[in-house]
LUMLOTOR-456007 format. One record per residue (C-alpha): residue number from 1; x, y, z. Coordinates in nm, 4 decimals. Layout:
- NUM, X, Y, Z
...
# end
This chain:
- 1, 5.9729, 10.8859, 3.3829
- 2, 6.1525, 10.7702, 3.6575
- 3, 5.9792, 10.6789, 4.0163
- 4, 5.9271, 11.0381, 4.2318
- 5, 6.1124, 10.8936, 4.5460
- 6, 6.4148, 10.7725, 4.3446
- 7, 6.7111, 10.9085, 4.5260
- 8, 6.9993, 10.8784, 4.3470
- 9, 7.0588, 11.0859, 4.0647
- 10, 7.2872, 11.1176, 3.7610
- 11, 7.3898, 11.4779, 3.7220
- 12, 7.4984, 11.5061, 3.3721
- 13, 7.6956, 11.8085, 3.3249
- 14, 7.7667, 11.9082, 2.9471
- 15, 8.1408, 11.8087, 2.8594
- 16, 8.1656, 11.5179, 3.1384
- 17, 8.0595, 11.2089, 3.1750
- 18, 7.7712, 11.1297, 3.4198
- 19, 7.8382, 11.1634, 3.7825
- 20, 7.6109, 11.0066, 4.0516
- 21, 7.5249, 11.2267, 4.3342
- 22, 7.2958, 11.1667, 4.6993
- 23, 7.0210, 11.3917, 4.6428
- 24, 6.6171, 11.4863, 4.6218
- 25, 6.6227, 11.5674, 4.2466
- 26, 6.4950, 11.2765, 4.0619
- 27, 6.5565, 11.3766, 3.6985
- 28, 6.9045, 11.3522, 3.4851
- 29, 6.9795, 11.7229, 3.3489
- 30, 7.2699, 11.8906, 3.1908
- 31, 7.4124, 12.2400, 3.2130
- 32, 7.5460, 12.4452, 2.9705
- 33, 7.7445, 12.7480, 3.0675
- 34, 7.8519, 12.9857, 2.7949
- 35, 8.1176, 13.2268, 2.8140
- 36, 7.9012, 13.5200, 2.7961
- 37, 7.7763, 13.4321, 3.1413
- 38, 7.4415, 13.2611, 3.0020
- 39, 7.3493, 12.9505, 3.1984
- 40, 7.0839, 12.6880, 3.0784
- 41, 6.9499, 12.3773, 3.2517
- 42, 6.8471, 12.0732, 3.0267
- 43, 6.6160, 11.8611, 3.2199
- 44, 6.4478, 11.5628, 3.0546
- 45, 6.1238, 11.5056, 3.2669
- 46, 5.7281, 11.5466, 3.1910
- 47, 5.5230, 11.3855, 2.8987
- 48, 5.6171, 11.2567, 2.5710
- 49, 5.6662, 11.5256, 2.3063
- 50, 5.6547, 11.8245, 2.5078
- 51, 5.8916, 12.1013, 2.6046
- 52, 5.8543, 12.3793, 2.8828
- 53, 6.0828, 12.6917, 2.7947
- 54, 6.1158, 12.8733, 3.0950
- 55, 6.3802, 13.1885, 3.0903
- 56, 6.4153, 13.3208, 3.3971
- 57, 6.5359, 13.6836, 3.4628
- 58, 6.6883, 13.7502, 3.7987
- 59, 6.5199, 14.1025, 3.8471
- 60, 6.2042, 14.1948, 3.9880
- 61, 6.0532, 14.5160, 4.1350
- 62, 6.3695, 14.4679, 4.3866
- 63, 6.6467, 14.5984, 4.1439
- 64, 6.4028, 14.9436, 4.1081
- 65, 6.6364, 15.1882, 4.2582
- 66, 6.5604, 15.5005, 4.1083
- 67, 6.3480, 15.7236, 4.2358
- 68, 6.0177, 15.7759, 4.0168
- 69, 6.0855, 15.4588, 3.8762
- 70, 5.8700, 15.1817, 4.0515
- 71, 5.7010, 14.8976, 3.8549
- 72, 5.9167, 14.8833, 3.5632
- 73, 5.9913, 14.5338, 3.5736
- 74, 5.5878, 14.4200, 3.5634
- 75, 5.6095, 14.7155, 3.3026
- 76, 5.8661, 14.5187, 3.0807
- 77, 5.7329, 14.1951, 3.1148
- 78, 5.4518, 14.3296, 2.8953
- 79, 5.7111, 14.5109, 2.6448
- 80, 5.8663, 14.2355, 2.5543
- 81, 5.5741, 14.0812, 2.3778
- 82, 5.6287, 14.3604, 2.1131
- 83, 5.8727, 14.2109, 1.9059
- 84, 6.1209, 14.2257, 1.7114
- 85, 6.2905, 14.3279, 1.3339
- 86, 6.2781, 13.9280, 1.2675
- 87, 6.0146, 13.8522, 1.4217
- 88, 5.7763, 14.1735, 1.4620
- 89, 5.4548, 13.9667, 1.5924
- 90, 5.5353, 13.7483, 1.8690
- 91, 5.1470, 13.6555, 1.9540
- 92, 5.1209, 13.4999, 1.5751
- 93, 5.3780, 13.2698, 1.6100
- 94, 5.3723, 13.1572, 1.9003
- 95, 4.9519, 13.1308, 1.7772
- 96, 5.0720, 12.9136, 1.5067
- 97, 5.2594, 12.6192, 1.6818
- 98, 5.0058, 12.6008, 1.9250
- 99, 5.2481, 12.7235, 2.2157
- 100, 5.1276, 12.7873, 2.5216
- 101, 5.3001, 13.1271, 2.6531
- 102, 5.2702, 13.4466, 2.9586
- 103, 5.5094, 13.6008, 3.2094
- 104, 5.5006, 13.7461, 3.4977
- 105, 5.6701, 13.9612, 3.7744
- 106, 5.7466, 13.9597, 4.1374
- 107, 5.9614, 14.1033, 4.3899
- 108, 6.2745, 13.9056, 4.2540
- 109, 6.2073, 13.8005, 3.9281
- 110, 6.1035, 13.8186, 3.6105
- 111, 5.9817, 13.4907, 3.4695
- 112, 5.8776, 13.3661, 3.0574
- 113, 5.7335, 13.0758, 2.9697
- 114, 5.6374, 12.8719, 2.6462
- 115, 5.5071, 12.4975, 2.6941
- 116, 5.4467, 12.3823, 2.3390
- 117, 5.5552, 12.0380, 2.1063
- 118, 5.8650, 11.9350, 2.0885
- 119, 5.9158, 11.9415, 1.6806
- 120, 5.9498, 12.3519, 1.7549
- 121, 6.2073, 12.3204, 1.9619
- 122, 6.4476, 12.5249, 1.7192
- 123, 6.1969, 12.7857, 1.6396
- 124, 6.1433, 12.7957, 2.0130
- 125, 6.4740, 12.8598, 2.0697
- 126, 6.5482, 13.1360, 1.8065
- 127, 6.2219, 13.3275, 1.9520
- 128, 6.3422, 13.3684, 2.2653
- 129, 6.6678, 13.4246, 2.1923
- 130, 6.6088, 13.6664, 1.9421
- 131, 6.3759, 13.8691, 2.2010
- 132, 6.5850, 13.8740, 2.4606
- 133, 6.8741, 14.0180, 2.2335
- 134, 6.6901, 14.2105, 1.9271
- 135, 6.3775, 14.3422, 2.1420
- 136, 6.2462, 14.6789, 1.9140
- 137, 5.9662, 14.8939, 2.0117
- 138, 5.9044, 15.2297, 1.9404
- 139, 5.7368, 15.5317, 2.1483
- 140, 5.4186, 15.5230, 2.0435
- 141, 5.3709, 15.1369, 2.1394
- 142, 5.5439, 15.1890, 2.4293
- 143, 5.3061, 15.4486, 2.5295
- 144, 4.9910, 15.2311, 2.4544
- 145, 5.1185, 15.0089, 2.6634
- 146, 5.2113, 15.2235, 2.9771
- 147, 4.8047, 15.3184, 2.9076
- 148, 4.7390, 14.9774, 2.9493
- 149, 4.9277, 14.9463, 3.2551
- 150, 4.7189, 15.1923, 3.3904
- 151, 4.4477, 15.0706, 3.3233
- 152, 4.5872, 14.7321, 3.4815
- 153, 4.6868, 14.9533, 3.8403
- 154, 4.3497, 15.0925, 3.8529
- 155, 4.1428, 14.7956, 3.7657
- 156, 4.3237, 14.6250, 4.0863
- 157, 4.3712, 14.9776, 4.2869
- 158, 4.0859, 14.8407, 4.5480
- 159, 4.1404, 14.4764, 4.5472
- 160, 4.1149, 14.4356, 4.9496
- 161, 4.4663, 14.1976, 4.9215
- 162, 4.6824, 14.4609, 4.6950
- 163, 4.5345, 14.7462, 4.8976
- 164, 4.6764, 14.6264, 5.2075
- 165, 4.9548, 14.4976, 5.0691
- 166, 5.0659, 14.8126, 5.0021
- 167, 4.9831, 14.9400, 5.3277
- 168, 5.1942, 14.6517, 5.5068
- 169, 5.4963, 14.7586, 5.3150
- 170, 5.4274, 15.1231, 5.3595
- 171, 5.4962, 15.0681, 5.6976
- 172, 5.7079, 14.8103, 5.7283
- 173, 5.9959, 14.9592, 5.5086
- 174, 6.2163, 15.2733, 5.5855
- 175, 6.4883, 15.1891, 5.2597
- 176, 6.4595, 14.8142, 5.0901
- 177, 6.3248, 14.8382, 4.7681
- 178, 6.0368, 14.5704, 4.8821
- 179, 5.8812, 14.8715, 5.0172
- 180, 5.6916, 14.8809, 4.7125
- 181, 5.4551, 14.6069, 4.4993
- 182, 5.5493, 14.4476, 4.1689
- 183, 5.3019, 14.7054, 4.0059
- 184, 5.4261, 14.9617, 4.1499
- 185, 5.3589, 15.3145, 4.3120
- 186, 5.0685, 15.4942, 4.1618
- 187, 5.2608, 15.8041, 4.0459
- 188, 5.5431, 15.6043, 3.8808
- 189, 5.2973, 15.4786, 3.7011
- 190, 5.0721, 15.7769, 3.5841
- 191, 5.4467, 15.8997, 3.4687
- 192, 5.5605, 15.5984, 3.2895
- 193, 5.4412, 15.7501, 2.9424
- 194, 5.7759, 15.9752, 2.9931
- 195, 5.9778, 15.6803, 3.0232
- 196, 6.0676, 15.5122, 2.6862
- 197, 6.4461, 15.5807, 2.7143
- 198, 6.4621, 15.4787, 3.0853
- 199, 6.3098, 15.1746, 2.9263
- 200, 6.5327, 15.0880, 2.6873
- 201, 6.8215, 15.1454, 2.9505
- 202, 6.6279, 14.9263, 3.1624
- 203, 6.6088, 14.6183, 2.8680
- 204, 6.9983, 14.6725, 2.8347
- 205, 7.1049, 14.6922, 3.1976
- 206, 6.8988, 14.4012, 3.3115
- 207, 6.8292, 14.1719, 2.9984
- 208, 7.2003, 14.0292, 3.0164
- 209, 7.2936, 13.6963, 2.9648
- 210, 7.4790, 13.6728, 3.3301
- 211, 7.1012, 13.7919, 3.4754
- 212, 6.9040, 13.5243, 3.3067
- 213, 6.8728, 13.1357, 3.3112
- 214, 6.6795, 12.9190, 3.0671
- 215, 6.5412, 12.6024, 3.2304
- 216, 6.4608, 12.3638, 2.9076
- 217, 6.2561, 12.0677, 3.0683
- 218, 6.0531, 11.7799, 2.8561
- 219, 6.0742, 11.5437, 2.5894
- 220, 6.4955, 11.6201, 2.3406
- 221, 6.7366, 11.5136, 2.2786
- 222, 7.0820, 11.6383, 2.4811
- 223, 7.2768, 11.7173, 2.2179
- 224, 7.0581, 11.8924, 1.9771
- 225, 6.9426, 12.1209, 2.2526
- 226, 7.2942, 12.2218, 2.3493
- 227, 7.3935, 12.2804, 1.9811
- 228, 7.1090, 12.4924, 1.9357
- 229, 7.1334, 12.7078, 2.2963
- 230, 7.5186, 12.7410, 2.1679
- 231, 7.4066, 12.8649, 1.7993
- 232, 7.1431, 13.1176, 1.8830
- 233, 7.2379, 13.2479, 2.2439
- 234, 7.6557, 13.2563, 2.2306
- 235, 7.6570, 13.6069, 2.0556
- 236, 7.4501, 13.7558, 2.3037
- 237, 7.6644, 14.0448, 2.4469
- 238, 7.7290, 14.0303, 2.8646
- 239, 7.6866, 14.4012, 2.9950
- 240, 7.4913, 14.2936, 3.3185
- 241, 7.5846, 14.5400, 3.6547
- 242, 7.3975, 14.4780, 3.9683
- 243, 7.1979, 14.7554, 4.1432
- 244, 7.2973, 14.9398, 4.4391
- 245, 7.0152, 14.8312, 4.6280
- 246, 7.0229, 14.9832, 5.0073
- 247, 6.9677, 14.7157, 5.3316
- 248, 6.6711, 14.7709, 5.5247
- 249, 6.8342, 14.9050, 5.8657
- 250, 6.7329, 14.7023, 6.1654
- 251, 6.3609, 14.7658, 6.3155
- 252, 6.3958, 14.9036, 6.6647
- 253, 6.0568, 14.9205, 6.7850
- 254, 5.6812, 14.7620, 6.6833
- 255, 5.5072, 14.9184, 6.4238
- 256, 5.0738, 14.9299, 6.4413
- 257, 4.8521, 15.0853, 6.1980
- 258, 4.4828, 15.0700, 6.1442
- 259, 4.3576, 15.1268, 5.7526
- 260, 4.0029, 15.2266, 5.6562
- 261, 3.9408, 15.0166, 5.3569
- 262, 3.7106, 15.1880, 5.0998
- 263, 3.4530, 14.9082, 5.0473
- 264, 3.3078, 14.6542, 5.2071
- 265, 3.4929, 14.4091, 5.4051
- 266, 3.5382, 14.1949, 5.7292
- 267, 3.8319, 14.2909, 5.9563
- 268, 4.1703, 14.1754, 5.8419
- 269, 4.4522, 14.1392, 6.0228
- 270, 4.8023, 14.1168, 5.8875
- 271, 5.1117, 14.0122, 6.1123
- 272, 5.4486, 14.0646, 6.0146
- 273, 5.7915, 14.0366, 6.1052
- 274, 6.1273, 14.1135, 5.9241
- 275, 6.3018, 13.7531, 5.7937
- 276, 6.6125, 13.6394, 5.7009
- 277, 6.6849, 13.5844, 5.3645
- 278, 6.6351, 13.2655, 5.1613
- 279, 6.9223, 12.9989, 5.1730
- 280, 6.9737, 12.6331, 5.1251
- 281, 7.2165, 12.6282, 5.3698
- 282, 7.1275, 12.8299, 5.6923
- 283, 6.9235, 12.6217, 5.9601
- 284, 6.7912, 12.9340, 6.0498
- 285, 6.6595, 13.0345, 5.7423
- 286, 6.4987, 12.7019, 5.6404
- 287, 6.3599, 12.6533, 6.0064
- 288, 6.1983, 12.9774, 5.9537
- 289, 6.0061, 12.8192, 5.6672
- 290, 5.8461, 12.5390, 5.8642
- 291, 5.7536, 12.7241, 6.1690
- 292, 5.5291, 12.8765, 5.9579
- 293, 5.3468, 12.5230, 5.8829
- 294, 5.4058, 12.3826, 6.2301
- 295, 5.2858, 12.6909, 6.3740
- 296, 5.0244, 12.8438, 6.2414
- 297, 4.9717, 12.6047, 5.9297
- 298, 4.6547, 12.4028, 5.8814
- 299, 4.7692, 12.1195, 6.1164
- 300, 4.8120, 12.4209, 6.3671
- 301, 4.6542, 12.4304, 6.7471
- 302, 4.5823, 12.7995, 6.6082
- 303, 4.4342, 12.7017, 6.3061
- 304, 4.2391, 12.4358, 6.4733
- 305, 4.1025, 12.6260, 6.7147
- 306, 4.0010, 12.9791, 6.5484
- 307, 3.8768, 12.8564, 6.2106
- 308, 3.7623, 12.4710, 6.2635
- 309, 3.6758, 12.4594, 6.5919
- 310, 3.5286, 12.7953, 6.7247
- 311, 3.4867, 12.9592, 6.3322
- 312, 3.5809, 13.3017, 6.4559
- 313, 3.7498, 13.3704, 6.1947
- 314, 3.7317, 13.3386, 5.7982
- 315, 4.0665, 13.1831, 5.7436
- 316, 4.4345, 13.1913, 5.8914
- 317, 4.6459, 13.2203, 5.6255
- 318, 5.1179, 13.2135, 5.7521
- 319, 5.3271, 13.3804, 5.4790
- 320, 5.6418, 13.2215, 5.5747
- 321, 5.8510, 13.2082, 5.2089
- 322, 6.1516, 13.3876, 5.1904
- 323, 6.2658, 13.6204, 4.9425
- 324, 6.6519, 13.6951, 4.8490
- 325, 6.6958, 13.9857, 5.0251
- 326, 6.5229, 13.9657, 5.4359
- 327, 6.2274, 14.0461, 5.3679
- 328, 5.8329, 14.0188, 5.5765
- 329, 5.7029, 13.7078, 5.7239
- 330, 5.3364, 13.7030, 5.8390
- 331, 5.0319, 13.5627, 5.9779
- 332, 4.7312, 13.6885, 5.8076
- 333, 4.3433, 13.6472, 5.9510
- 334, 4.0224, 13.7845, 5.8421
- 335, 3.8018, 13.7946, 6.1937
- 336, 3.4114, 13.7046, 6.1429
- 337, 3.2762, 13.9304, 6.4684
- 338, 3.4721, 14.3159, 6.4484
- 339, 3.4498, 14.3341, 6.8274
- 340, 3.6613, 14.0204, 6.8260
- 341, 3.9433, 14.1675, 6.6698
- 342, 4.1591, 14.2161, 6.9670
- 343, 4.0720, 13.8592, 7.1374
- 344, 4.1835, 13.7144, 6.8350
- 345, 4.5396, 13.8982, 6.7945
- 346, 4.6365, 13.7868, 7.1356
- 347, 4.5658, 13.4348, 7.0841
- 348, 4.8103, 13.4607, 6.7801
- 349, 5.0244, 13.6340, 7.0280
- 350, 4.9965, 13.3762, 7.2773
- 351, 5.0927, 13.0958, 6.9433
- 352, 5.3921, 13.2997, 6.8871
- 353, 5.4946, 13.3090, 7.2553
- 354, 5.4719, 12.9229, 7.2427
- 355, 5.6832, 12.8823, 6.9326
- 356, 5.9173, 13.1027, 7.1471
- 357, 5.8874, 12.9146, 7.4777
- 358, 5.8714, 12.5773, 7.4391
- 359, 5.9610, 12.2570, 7.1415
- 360, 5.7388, 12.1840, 6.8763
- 361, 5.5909, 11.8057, 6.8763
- 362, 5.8293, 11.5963, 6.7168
- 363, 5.5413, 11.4045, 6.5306
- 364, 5.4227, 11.7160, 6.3826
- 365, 5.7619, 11.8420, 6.2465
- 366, 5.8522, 11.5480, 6.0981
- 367, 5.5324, 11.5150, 5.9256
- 368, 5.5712, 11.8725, 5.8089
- 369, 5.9099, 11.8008, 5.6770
- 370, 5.7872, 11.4869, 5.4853
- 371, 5.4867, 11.6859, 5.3788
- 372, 5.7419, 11.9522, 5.1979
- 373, 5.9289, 11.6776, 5.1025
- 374, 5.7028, 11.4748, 4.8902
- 375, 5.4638, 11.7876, 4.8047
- 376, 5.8132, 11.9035, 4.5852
- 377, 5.8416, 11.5732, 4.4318
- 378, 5.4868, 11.4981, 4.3679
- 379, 5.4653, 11.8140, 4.2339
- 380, 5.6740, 11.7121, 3.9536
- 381, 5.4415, 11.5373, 3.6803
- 382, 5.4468, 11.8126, 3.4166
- 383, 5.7473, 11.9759, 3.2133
- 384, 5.5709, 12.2545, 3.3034
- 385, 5.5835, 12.1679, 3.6739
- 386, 5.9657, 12.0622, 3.6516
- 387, 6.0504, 12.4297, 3.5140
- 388, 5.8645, 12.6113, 3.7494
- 389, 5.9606, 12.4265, 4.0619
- 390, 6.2671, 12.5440, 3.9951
- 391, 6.2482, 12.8771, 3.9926
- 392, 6.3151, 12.9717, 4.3477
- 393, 6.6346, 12.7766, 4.3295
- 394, 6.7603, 12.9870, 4.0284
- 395, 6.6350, 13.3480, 4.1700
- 396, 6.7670, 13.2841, 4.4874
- 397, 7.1251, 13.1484, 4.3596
- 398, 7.1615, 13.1743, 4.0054
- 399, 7.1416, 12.7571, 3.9372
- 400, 6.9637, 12.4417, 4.0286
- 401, 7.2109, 12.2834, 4.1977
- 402, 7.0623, 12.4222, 4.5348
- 403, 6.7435, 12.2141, 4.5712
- 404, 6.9819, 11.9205, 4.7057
- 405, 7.1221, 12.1527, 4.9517
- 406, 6.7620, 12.2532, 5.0345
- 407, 6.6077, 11.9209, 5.1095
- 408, 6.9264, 11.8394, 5.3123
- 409, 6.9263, 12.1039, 5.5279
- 410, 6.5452, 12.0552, 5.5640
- 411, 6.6314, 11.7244, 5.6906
- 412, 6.8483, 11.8128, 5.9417
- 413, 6.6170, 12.0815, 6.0916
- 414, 6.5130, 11.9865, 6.4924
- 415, 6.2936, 12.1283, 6.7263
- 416, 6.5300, 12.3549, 6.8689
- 417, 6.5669, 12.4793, 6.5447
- 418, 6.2553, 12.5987, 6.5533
- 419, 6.2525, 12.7385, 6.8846
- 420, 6.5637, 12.9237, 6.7794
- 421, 6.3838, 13.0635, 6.4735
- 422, 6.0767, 13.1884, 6.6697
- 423, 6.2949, 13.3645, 6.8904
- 424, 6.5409, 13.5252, 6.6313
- 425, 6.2421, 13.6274, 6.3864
- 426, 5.9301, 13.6504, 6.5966
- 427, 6.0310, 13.9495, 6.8006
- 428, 5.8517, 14.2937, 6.8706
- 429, 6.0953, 14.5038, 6.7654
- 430, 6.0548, 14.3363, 6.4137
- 431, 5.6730, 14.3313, 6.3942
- 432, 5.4642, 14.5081, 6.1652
- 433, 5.0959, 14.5123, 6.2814
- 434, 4.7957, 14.6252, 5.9960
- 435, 4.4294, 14.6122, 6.0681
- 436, 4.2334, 14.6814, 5.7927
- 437, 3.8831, 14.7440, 5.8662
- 438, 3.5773, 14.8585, 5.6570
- 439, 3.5532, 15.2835, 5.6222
- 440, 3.3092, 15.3990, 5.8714
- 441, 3.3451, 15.1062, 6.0943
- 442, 3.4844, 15.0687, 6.4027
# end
């Protein structure tokens, strides 16, 4: 494996020769672009004799557009452990080369995984391949399912974070799809038992080959892995049309709501505003992403203050990732004293005035930037870890290519970036205030 902080790197792009490039990325990969539209990333990093498979499907509770509809993507995730006319039980096989496998769904993405050896490689390869093309269910198991996925929505309906998630959102969103969680709205998924052709238009409007990318990283050999991506994926018919999914208009005015939680809990407080959308390019976009660490991060005069140094509250938690459409950034706090509640949202205020009013310490930025920095690349021991650290890169832009981009523009972010950020993106007319407190409390 080569060293982390290694610099230069040899991008190795199938049908050239090597090319050197200035960039982040420490591992050689190749890419392999069929004509279908299906993309695939060869990355040779991790341990000795072990692949990560990651296919990742750039669709996520976003691209739900239809009314009645909600949580079909988390809802397919499971599906497509059912099988298939070659290879009807997908658990037992993947059981019998000891392959570690699971999914799972967010706002943007839909995201399968198999780390296992690499002598199954092949078999690996015409699995996934053949599930992503030849997926077969019938109504009946699509029904159990959509029972279990009930049962999932209830089990988790009073989890204090999901149940003000979804109050956040309620509130936050007039239009954007990201008005709604991954799971779902609660009626859309009483009604999903209904569903089982919507769901098979669903697996062939979204399971395209232009709307997914496999990231292959571990222990091959180049060629053999191309050969096979090119055997078992090139007949895969392209049929892939984006939704129509409607901008969320500009906010106009702040937005306050207090929620009586039904169980027992402390006083949370959840802080939003609307953000940009992700990018490896915009200063604006990436500078949002630090202000969150520099400004209300652990490291933080906030953070500092109200949970180490006074203990007034339970922990400060800044949401500051962005999502591919402009989503909500926040500042989340659970307060220890209820009649405290108020004290403790203006000295947030007063943090956010400062991010506003006046230059972050150079010290402290540039340590944040070196802390992203080398938290990415020393996050990169596992195959596993190589794949999944590059997931954003592919939801967000279809490829890999972008985390050089990323790191650059990180580098060139300044102070006044900052500043700028804070007052683009920190405003009242975008905020989104939630206080959930306990029912029958104060």
């Amino acid at each position: 494996m080569r060293v982390l902080t290694t610099l230069a790197v040899a991008l190795v792009v199938a049908g050239s020769a090597a090319a050197q490039s200035e960039g982040i990325f420490p591992f050689d990969y190749r890419l392999i672009e069929l004509d279908n539209g299906f993309k695939a990333y060869l990355i040779k990093a991790g341990a000795p004799g072990q692949i990560a498979y990651v296919s990742m499907v750039r669709t996520g509770s976003r691209d739900e557009v239809e009314a009645g509809r909600s949580g079909f993507a988390h809802f397919f995730e499971h599906m497509m452990f059912r099988g298939t006319d070659k290879y009807p039980n997908y658990d037992l096989i993947t059981s019998q080369i000891g392959a570690s496998r699971n999914a799972f769904t967010g706002n943007d993405l839909t995201v399968y995984y198999l780390v296992a050896s690499s002598e199954y490689l092949e078999q690996i390869v015409d699995l996934e391949s053949d599930r992503f093309r030849n997926l077969n269910y019938d109504e009946p198991g699509f029904r159990t399912e959509a029972g279990a996925i009930l049962g999932e929505y209830m089990q988790g309906a009073l989890s204090p974070g999901r149940w003000l998630n979804e109050r956040v959102r309620d509130l936050a969103y007039d239009q954007h799809t990201y008005g709604h969680t991954t799971i779902g709205y609660e009626a859309d998924v009483r009604a999903m038992p209904e569903g089982y052709d919507y769901s098979l238009s669903f697996y062939r409007r979204f399971y395209r080959p232009e709307n997914v990318v496999l990231v292959l990283a571990g222990d091959f050999e180049y060629e053999e892995a191309e050969q096979l991506i090119r055997q078992y994926y090139t007949e895969w018919e392209p049929g892939y049309v984006a939704p129509n999914i409607t901008p969320e208009p500009p906010q106009r005015r702040a937005r306050s709501q207090t929620v009586r939680y039904p169980g027992r809990t402390l006083p949370v407080l959840s802080i939003n505003y609307k953000s940009p959308a992700w990018s490896s390019t915009d200063e604006m976009a990436v500078a949002t992403e630090v202000l969150g660490e520099v400004a209300f991060g652990p490291n933080s005069d906030i953070y500092r203050k109200l949970v180490i140094d006074e203990q007034r509250v339970q922990y400060l938690a800044a949401g500051f990732g962005l999502a591919r459409d402009p989503a909500l950034i926040s500042i989340n706090t659970m307060v220890i004293d209820p009649d405290d509640v108020q004290a403790v949202e203006r000295e947030i205020q007063n943090a956010v005035n400062e991010a506003r009013e006046t230059l972050a310490d150079e010290k402290m930025l540039n340590d944040t930037k070196s802390a992203m920095k080398y938290g990415f690349l020393m996050g990169l021991e596992t195959a596993q870890n190589v794949a999944f650290a590059m997931i954003q890169y592919v939801i967000n832009t279809g490829g890999i290519e972008a985390v050089d981009e990323y790191y650059r523009t990180l580098d060139s972010i300044t102070a006044e970036d900052l500043r700028e950020a804070a007052r683009t993106y920190l405003v009242d007319n975008g905020k989104t205030v939630v206080l959930m407190v306990q029912e029958g409390g104060e």
